[in-house]
N, C-alpha and C positions, 0 to 999 in steps of 0.2 A: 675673271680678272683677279688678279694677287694688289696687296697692298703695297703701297710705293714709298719709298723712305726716301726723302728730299735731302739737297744738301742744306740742310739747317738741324742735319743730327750733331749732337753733342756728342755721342759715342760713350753713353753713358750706362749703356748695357739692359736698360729698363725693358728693352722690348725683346731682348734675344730670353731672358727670364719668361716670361708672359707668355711666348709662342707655344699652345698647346701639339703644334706638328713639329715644333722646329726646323720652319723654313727662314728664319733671319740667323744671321752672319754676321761678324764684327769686320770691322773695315780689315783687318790682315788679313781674311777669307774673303773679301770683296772681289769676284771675277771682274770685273770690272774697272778695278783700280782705284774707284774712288778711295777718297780719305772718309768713309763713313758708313754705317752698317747696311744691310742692301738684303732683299725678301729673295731669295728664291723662286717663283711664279708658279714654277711647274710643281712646287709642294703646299703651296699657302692656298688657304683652304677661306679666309678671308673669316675665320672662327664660326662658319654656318656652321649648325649643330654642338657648338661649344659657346657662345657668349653672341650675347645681340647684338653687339658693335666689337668689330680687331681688339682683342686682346692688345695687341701691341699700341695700338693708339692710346687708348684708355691710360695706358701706365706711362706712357712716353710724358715727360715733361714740358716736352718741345714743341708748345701750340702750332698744329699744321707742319709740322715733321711730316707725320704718315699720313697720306692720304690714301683713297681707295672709292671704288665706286657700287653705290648699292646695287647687288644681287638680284634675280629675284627668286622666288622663294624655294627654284628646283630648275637652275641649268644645266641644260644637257652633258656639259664636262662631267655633274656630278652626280651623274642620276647612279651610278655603279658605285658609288661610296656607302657603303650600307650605315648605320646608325652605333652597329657594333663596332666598326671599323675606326669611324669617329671618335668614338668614346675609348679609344685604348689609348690615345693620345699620342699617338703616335706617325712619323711619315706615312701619309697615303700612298703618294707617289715616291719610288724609288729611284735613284742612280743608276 
């Protein structure tokens, strides 16, 4: 599961900075059409092997903006993520 950006963002850019895969988006890239910044799923890696809690929550302002659900310590989505792969910080998963 990816982190989830509620409508109580401010659109204040704190988490699109933060994201070490760059799976967040400002609301004008929002597929979706909300008015507010939106995760990716299919790239957001939820910061296993880069920080013990979303990067993006931590910097967010917006108490309970991002939410997300704990992991556990090796699911199957990500067992092909190698540890080198993580650390370039870069998209996992492509378009």
């Amino acid at each position: 599961m990816a982190v989830f950006i509620t409508d109580t963002c401010i659109n204040c850019g704190a988490c699109v900075d933060e994201c070490p895969v760059e799976a967040i988006v400002d609301e004008d890239e929002n597929p979706s059409g909300q008015e507010y910044h939106f995760v990716h799923s299919n790239k957001c890696v939820e910061c296993v092997g880069h920080h013990d809690v979303p990067a993006c929550a931590t910097a967010c302002p917006t108490e309970g903006c991002i939410v997300w659900s704990e992991v556990d310590a090796s699911p199957k989505h990500r067992d092909n993520i190698s540890s080198d792969a993580r650390s370039k910080k870069a998209p996992i998963v492509q378009d």
